[in-house]
C-alpha positions, 0 to 999 in steps of 0.5 A: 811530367811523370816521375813514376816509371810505370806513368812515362811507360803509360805516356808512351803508350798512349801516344803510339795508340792515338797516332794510329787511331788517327791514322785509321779515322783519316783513312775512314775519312779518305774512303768515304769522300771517294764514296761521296764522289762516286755517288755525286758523279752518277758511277754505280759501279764505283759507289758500290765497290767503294760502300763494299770497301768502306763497310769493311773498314768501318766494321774493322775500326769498330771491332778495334774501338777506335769508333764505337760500334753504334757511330760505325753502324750509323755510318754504313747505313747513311752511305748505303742508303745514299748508294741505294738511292742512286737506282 
């Protein structure tokens, strides 16, 4: 345990940062089975309205670097290209 003031306030810190990280990546994890769905089900509309939703979030974790920027990109790509396939 931290003796050190400034140690227990980094503690701190670091649990309130990693509960909302965590939050963020289950609600990336969220949208992108509601993706995986829709374009397993055949909807067109949906898939596209779900990427559009997903690139947004995934964009935003990566502005925020909960997700490095190359992993968000990779992502986006594989979701697009399997929303493009659809047609």
């Amino acid at each position: 345990m931290a003796n050190i003031k400034s140690a227990k306030k980094r503690i701190k810190v670091i649990e309130t940062k990693t509960l909302r990280n965590k939050m963020v990546k289950s609600k990336l994890k969220t949208l992108i089975k509601k993706l995986e769905a829709a374009v397993a089900a055949g909807d067109k509309a949906e898939a596209t309205e779900q990427l559009k939703v997903c690139t947004s979030e995934l964009s935003k974790a990566a502005a925020k670097g909960i997700l490095h920027k190359n992993t968000a990109a990779r992502k986006i790509s594989r979701l697009a290209a399997s929303v493009n396939k659809m047609a």
